[in-house]
ZARO-76388 format. One record per residue: residue in one letter; residue number from 1; x, y, z of N, C-alpha, C in turn. Coordinates in steps of 0.2 Angstrom, whole numbers, plus 5000, padded with zeros to 4 digits. Example, Ala and Ser with C-alpha at 12.3 -4.5 7.8 and 13.67 -1.06 7.14 Angstrom:
BEGIN
resn | resi | n.east | n.north | n.up | ca.east | ca.north | ca.up | c.east | c.north | c.up
a | 1 | 5066 | 4972 | 5039 | 5062 | 4978 | 5039 | 5066 | 4984 | 5039;
s | 2 | 5064 | 4989 | 5035 | 5068 | 4995 | 5036 | 5064 | 5000 | 5039;
This chain:
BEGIN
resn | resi | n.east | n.north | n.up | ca.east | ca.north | ca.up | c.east | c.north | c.up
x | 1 | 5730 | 4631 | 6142 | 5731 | 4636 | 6138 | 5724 | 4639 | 6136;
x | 2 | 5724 | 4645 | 6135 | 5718 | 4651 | 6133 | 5719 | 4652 | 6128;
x | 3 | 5716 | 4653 | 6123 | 5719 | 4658 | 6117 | 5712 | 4661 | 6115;
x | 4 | 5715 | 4669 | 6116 | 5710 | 4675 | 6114 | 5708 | 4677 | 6110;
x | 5 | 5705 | 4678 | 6106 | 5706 | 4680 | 6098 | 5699 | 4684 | 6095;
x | 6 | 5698 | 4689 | 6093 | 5695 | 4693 | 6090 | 5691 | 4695 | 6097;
x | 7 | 5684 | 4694 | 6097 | 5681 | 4698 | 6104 | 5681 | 4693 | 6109;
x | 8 | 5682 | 4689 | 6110 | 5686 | 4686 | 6114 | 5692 | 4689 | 6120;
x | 9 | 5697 | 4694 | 6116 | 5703 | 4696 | 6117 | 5700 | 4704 | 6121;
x | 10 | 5695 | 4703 | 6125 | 5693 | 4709 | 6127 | 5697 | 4710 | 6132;
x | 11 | 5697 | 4717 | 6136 | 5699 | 4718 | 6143 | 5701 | 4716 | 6148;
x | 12 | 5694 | 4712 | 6152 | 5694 | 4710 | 6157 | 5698 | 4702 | 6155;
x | 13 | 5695 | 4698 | 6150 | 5698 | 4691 | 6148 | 5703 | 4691 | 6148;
x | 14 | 5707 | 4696 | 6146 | 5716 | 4697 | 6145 | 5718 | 4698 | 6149;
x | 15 | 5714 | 4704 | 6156 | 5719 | 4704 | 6163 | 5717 | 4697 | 6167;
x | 16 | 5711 | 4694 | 6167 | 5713 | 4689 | 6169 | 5716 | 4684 | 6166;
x | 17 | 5715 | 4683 | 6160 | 5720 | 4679 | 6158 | 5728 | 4678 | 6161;
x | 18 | 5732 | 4682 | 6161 | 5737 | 4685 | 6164 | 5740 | 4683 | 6172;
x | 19 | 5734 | 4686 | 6175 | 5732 | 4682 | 6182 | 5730 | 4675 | 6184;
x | 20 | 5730 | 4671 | 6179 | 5727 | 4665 | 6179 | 5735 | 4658 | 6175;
x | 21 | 5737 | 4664 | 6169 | 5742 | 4658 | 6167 | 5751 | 4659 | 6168;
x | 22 | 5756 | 4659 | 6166 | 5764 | 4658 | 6167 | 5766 | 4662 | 6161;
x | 23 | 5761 | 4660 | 6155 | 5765 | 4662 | 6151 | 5761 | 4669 | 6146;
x | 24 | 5760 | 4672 | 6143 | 5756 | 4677 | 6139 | 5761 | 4677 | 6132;
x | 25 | 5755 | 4680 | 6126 | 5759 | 4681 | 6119 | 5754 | 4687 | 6119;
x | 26 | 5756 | 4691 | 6116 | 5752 | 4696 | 6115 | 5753 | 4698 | 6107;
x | 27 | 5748 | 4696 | 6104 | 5749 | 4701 | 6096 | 5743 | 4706 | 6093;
x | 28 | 5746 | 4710 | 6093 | 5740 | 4715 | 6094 | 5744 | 4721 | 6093;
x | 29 | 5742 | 4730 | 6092 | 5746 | 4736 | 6092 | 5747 | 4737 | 6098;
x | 30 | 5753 | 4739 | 6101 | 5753 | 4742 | 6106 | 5754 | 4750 | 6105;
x | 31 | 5754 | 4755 | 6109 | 5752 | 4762 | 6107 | 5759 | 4764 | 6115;
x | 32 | 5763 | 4768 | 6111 | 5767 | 4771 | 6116 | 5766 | 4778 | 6121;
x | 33 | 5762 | 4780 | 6122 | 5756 | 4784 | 6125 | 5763 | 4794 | 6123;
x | 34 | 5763 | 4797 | 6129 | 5765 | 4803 | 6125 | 5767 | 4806 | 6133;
x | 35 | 5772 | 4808 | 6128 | 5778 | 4811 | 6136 | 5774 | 4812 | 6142;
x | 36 | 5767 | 4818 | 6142 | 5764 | 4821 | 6148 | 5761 | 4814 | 6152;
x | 37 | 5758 | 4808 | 6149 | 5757 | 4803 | 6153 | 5758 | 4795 | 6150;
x | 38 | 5764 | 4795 | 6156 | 5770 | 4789 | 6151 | 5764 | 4783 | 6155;
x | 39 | 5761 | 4781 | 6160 | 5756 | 4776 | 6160 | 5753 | 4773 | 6157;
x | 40 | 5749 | 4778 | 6152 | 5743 | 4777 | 6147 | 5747 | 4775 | 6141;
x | 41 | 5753 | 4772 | 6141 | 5756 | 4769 | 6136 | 5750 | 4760 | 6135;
x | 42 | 5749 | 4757 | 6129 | 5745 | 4754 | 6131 | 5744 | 4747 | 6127;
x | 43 | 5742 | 4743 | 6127 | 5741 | 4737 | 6120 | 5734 | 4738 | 6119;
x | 44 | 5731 | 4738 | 6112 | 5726 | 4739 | 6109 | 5722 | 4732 | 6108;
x | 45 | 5716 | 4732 | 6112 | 5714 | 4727 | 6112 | 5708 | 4726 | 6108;
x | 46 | 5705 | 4719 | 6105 | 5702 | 4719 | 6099 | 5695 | 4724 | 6098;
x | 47 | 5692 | 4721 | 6106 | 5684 | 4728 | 6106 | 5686 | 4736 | 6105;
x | 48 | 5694 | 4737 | 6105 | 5694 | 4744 | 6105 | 5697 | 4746 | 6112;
x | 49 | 5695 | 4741 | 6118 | 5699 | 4744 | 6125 | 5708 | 4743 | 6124;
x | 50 | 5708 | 4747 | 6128 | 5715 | 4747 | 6130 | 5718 | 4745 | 6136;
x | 51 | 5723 | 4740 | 6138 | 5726 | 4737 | 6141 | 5731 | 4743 | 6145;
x | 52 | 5731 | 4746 | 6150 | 5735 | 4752 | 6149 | 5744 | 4751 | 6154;
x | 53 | 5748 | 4754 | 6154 | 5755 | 4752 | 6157 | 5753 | 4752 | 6165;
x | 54 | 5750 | 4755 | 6167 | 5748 | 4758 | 6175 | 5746 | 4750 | 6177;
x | 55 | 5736 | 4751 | 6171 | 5735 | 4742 | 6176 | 5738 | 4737 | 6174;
x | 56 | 5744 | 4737 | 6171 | 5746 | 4732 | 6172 | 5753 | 4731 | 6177;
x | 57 | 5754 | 4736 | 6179 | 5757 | 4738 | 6184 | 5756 | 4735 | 6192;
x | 58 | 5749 | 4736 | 6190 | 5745 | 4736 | 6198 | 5742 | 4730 | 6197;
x | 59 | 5742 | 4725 | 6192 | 5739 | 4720 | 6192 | 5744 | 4714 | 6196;
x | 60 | 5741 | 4710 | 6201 | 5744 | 4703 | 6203 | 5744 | 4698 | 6198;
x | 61 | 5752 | 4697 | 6197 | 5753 | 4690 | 6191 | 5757 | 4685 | 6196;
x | 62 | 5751 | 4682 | 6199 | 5757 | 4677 | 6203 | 5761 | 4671 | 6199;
x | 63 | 5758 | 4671 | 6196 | 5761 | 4665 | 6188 | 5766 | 4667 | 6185;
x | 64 | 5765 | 4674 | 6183 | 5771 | 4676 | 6179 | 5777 | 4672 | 6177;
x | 65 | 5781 | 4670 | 6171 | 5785 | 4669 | 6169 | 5788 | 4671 | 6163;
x | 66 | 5784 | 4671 | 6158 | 5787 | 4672 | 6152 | 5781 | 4676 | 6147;
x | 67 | 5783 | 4682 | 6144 | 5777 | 4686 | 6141 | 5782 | 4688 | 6133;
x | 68 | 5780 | 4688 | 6128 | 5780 | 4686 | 6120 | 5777 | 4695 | 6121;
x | 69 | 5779 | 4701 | 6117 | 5776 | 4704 | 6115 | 5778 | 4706 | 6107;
x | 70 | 5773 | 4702 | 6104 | 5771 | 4702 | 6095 | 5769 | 4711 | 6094;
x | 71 | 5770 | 4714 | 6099 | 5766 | 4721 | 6097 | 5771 | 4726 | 6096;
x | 72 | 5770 | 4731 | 6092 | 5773 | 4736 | 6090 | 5774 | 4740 | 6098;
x | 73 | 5781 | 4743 | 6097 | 5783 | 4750 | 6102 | 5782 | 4745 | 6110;
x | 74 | 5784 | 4739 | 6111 | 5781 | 4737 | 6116 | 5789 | 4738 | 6120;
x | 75 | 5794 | 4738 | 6118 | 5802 | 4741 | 6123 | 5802 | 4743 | 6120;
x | 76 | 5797 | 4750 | 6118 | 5804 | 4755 | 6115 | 5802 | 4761 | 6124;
x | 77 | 5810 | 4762 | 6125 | 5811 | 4767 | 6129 | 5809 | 4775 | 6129;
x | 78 | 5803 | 4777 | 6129 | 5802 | 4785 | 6123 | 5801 | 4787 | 6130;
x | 79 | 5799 | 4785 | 6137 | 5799 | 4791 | 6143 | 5805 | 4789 | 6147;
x | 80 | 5807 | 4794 | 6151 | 5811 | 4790 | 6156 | 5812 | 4795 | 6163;
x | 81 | 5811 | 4787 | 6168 | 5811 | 4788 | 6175 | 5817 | 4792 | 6177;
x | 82 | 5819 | 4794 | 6185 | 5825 | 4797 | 6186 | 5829 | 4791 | 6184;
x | 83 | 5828 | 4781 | 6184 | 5835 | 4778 | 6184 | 5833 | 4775 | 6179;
x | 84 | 5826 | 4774 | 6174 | 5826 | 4770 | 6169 | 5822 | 4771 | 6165;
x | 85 | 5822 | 4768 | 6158 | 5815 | 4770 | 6153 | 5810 | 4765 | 6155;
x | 86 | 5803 | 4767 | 6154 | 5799 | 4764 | 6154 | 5793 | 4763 | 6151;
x | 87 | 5793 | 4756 | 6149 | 5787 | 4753 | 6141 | 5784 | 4747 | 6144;
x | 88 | 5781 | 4745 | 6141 | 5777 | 4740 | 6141 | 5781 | 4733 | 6143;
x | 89 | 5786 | 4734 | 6140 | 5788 | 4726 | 6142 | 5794 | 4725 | 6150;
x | 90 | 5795 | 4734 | 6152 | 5796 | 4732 | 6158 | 5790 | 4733 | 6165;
x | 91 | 5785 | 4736 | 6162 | 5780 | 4736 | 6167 | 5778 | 4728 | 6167;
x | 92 | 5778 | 4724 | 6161 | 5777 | 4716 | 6162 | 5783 | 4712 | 6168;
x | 93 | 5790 | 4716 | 6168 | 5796 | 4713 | 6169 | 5793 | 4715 | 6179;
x | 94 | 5791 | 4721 | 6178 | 5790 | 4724 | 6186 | 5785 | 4721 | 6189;
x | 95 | 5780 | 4717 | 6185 | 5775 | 4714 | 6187 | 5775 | 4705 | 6190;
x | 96 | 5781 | 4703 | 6188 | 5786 | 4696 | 6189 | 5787 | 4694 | 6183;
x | 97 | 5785 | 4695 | 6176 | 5787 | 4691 | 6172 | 5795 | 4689 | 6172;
x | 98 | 5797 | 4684 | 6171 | 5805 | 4684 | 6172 | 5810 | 4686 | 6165;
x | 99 | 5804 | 4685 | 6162 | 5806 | 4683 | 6154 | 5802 | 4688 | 6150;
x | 100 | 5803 | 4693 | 6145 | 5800 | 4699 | 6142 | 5803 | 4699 | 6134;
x | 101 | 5799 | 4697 | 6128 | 5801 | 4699 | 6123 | 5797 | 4703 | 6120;
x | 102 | 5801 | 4709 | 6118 | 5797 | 4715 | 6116 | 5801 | 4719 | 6110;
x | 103 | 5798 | 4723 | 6105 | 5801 | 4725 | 6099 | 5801 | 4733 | 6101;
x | 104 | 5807 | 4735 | 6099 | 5810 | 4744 | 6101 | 5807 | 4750 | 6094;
x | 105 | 5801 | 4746 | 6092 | 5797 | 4752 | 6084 | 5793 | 4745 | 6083;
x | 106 | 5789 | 4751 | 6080 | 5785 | 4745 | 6075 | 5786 | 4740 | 6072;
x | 107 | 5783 | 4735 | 6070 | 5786 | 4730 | 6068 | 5780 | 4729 | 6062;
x | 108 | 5782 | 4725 | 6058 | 5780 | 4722 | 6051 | 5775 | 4717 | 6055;
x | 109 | 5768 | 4716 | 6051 | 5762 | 4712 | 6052 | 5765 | 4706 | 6051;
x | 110 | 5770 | 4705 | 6045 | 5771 | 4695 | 6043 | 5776 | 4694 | 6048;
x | 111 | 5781 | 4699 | 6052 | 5785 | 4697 | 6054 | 5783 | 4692 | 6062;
x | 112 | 5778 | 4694 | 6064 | 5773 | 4691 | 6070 | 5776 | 4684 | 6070;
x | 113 | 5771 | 4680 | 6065 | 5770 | 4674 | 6064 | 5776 | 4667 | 6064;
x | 114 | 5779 | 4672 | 6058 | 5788 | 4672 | 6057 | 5791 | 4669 | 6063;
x | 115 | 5793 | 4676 | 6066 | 5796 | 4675 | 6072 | 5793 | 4671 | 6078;
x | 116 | 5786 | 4670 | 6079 | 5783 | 4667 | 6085 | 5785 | 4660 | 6083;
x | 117 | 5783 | 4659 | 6078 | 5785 | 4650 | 6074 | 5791 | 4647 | 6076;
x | 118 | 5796 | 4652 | 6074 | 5803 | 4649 | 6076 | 5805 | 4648 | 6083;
x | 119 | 5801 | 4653 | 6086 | 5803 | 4655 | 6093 | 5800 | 4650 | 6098;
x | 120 | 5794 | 4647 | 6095 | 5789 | 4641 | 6099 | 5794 | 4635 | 6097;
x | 121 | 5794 | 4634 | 6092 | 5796 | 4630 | 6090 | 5804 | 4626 | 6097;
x | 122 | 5808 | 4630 | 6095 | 5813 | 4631 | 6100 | 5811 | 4630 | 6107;
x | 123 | 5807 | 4633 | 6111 | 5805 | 4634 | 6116 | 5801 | 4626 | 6118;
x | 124 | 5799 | 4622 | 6113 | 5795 | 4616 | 6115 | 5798 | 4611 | 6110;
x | 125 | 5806 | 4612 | 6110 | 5809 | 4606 | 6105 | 5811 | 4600 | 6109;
x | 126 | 5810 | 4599 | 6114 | 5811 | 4593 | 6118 | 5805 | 4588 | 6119;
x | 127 | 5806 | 4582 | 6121 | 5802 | 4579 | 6119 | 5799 | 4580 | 6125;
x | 128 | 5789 | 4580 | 6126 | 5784 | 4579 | 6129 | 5783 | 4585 | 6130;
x | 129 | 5785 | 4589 | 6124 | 5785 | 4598 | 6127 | 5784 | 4601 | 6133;
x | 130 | 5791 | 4600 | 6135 | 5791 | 4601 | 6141 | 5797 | 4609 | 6139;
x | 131 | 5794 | 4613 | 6140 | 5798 | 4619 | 6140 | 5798 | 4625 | 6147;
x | 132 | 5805 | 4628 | 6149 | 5806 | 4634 | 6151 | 5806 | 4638 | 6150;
x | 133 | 5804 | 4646 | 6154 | 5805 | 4652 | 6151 | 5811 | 4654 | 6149;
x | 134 | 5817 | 4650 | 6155 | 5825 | 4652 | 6154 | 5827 | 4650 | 6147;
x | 135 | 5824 | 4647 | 6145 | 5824 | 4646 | 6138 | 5826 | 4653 | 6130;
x | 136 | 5818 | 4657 | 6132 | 5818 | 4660 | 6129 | 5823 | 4666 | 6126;
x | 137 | 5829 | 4666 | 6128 | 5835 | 4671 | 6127 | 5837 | 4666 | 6120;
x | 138 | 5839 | 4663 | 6119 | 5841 | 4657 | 6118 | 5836 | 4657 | 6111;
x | 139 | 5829 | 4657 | 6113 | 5824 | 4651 | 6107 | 5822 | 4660 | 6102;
x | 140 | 5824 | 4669 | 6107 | 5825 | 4673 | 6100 | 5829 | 4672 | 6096;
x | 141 | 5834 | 4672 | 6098 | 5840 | 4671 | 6096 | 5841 | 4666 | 6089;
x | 142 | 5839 | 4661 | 6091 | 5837 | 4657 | 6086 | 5830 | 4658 | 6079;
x | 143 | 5825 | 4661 | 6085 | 5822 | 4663 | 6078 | 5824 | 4671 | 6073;
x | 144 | 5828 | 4673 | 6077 | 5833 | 4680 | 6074 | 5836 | 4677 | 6070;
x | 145 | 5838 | 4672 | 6068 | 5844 | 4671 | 6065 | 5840 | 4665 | 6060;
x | 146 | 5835 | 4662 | 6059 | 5832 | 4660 | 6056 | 5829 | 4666 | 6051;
x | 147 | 5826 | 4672 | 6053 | 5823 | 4676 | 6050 | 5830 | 4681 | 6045;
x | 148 | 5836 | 4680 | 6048 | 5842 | 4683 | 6044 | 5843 | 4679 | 6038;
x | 149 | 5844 | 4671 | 6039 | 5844 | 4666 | 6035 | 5839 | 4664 | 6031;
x | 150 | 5832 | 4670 | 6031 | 5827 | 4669 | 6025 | 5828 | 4676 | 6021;
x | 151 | 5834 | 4679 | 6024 | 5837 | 4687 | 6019 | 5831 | 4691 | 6021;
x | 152 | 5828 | 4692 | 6028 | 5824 | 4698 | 6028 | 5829 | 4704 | 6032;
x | 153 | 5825 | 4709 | 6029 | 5830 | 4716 | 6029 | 5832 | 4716 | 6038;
x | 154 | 5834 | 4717 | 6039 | 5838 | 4720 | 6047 | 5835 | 4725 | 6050;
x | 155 | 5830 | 4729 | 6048 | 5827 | 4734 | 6051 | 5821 | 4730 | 6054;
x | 156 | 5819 | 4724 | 6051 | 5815 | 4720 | 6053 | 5816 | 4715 | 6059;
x | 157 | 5820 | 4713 | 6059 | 5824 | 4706 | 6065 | 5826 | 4710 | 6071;
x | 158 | 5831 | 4718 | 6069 | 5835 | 4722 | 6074 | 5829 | 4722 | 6080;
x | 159 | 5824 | 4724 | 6077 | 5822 | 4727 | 6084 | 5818 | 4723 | 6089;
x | 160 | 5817 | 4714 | 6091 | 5816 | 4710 | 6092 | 5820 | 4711 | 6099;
x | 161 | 5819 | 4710 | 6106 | 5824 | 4710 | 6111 | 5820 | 4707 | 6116;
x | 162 | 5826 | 4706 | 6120 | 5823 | 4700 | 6125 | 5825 | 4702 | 6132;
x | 163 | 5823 | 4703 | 6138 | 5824 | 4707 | 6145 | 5824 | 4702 | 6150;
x | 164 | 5826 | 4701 | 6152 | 5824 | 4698 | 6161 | 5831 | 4690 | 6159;
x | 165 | 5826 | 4686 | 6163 | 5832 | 4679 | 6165 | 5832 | 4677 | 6158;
């Protein structure tokens, strides 16, 4: 496991990170870019570069399995193809992730942590932590509903979704 954090979390260390492991969490803003070019939708990275939809498109993830998006507007659908809308967490899906969880609006700062807490937790409750991606439908859901049962509002948990196997 890698973990990236303040300038660390630069450009090049993220694409290859990605290239390198199965699993990715991304928390950070994502930026939904603007109808004339739905590519340059992008996650904000800590130096200030941007991660864009394109290279991540064109990036080889032989690893690919399961990718966590902690960041704002990361499935929300705002352009769309002739057969389907297109955001950041299906460019991850096109790229082999199998497993994609991504928020449809902005998301609340504390709800990150919240939710990833539950959601690991579930994902590596077997003993010798031995965890699946096919899992992850499964270990939202649980920290969704976890986060309902600490009475947070529902504009907060709703927009939480999960894509692929």
């Amino acid at each position: 496991m890698d973990v990236l954090v303040g300038t660390e979390a630069n450009h090049d260390k993220v694409l290859r990170g990605l290239q390198q492991h199965s699993w990715a969490h991304f928390a950070c803003h994502g930026h939904l870019g603007d109808i004339t070019e739905p590519f340059r939708a992008s996650f904000k990275l800590h130096d200030g570069s941007s991660l864009t939809l394109l290279e991540l498109i064109q990036a080889r993830l032989p690893n690919a399995e399961l990718a966590f998006l902690s960041a704002c507007h990361s499935a929300e659908g705002g352009f769309v193809t002739p057969d389907e809308p297109i955001h950041l967490a299906a460019a991850l899906q096109f790229c082999g992730f199998r497993s994609v969880v991504g928020t449809l609006w902005a998301m609340d700062d504390e709800d990150g942590p919240m939710i990833s807490k539950e959601f690991y937790e579930h994902m590596f409750r077997k003993s010798g932590n031995e965890a699946n991606f096919k899992d992850s439908a499964e270990a939202l859901n649980v920290a969704i509903r976890a986060m309902r049962k600490n009475r947070v509002p529902l504009e907060r948990w709703i927009l939480f979704v999960h894509i692929g196997a």
